[in-house]
N, C-alpha and C positions, 0 to 999 in steps of 0.2 A: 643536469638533473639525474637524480638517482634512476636506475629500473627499474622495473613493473617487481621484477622476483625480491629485488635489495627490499624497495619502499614495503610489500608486504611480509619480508623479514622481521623488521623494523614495528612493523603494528604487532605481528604475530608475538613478538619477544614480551613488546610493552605489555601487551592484554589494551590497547586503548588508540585509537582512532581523531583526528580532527584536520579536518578539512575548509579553509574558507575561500577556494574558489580563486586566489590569487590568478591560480593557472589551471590548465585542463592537468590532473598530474596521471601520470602512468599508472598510476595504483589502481585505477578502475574501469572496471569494463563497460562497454559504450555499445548498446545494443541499438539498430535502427532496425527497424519494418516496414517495409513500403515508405508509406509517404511520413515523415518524422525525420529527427534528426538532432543535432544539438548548437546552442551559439553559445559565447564567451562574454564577457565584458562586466569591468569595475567588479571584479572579485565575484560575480555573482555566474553560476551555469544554468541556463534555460536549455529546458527538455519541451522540445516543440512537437507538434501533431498534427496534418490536416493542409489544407484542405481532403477528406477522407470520406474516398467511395466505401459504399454501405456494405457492398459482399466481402472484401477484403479487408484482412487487418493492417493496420499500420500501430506500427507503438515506439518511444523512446524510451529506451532502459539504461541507470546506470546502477551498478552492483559491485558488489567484491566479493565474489566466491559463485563459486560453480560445481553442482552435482556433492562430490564426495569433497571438495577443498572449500568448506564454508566454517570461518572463523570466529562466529560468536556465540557464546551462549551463555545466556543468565545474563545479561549486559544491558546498560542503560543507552537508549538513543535519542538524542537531541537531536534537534532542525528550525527554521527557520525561512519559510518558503510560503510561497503563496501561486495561485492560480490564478490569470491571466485573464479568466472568463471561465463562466461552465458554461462544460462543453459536453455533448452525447458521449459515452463511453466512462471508463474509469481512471482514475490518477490514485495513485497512493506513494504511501513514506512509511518505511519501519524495518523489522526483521522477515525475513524469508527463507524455507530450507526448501527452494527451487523447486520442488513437486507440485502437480497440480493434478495428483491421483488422489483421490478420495479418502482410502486410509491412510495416507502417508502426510500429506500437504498440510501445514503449520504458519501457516501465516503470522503474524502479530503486528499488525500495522494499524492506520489510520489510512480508512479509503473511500475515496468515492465513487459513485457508482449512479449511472443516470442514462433513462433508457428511452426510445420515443413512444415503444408500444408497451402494452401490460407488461409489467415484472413488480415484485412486490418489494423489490429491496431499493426503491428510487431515494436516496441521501448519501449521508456520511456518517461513516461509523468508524467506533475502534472493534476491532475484531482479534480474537486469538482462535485458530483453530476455525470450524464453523462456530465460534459462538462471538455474537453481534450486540455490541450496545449502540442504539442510537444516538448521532449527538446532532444532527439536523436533518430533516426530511422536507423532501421536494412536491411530495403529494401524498394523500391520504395520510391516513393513522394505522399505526403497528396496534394498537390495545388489541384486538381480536386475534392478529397474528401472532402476537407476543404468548398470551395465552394458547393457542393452541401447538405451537412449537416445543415450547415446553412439556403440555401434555405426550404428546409424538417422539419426546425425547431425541431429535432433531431429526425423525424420519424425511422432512420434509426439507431436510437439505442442512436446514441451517435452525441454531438455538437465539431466539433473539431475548434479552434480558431484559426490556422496560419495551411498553409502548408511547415512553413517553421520553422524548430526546433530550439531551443536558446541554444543548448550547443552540438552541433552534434560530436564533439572531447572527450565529455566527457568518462573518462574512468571509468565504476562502480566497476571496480577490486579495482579500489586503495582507499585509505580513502579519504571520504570527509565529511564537516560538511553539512545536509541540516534543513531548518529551515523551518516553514510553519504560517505565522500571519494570524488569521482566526478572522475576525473581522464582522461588524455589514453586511456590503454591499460585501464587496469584499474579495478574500482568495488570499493570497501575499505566494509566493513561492521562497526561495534562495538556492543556492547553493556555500559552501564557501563564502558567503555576496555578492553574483551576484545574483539580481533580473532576475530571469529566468522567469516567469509566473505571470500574475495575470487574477485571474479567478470570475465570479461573484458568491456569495452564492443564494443558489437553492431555489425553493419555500416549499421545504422539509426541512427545515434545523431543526434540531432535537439535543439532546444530545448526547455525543460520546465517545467511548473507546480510548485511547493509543493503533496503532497495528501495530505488526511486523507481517511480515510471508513471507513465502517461500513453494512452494509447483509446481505441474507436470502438470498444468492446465494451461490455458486460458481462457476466457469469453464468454460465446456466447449468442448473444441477437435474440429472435426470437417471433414477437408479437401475435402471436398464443399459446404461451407457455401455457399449463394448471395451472401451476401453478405461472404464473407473474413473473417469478424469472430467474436472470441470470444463464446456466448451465456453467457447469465445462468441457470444450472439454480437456480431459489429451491427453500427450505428453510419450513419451519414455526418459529416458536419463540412460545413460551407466555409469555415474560415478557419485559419491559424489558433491553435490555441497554447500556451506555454504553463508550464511548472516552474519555476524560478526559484532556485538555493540558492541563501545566503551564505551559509556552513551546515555540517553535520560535525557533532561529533558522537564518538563510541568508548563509553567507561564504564 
């Protein structure tokens, strides 16, 4: 097998990515925290989590790029993955430029996010930047949040666009393909080739890793923060729970 630096030669040259999990390959980096980890089998890689004490994180990360060597930008991502169970904490799939500072951090993915006490962001969303489209919620309704974030022009942390979610049935146990076109003005989000979201690119918009991950946290935004950066509020959960890729690819 080729090496981590060849195999990212190779993407870097192409401009284009695809991966279907034959094998674990060198090209990606394989983050564990605490209690987490990864397995193999029939082409597919599960990012595992848990059982996870409540004060500590634990998380399973796989990425490609780090800090200042993050290889995508304006790029389309595909996947094909499903969750195992919902489980306390967040899982997501998409682009990332590795910050988790306030004015820097650029997210674009699809994620979810589920908490046991008060937090107002309990579902799944596609997200660019702070701003949030609903595509299924776990409890209550955004209509009043939705409205007032927008007024606050996202003083409140985060800009949510509808209070009403585009795919509220959907079930994330089961396989689905999702797709993310991230283009010059606007980031287009599908699920199964159902246009569920589209969200505008941020004034941050920067270069960005391929990221999976799975981990006992949630997000918590507080603008006094010493350090500008989103914290990690963890969760408890009593059983194992997995993320399961079929493939990704990136073009």
């Amino acid at each position: 097998m080729a090496s981590k630096d060849e195999l990212r030669r190779r993407v870097t040259e192409s401009g284009q990515l695809y991966d279907d999990f034959v094998e674990m390959s060198p090209y990606w980096d394989y983050r564990r925290d605490n209690y987490a980890g990864f397995e193999h089998g029939e082409s597919v890689i599960k990012l595992w989590t848990g059982p996870t004490e409540a004060l500590y994180y634990s998380n399973a990360e796989l990425s490609d790029g780090l800090f200042d060597d993050l290889p995508w930008f304006r790029k389309t991502f595909e996947t094909k993955l499903k969750l195992s169970a919902s489980h306390f904490g967040s899982a997501g799939w998409g682009f990332w430029n590795h910050s988790m500072v306030f004015d820097l951090s650029m997210p674009i993915w699809f994620i979810h996010l589920r908490s046991r006490g008060p937090y107002m962001l309990n579902g799944f969303y596609a997200q660019v930047g702070n701003h949030l489209y609903p595509i299924k919620l776990y409890k209550g309704s955004l209509t009043l949040l939705s409205v007032l974030t927008k007024l606050t022009g996202g003083r409140l942390g985060v800009v949510i666009h509808s209070g009403k979610p585009a795919m509220q049935h959907l079930n994330l146990t089961q396989w689905h393909t999702y797709k993310i076109e991230w283009s010059e003005k606007q980031v287009r989000f599908y699920i199964d080739d159902q246009n569920v979201a589209n969200l505008p690119v941020t004034s941050q918009e920067s270069r960005a890793r391929a990221d999976f991950w799975i981990d006992n946290a949630v997000f918590g935004y507080r603008r006094s923060d010493a350090g500008r950066v989103y914290r990690h509020l963890t969760q408890e959960n009593r059983t194992r729970t997995y993320l399961e890729i079929d493939y990704v690819r990136v073009f």
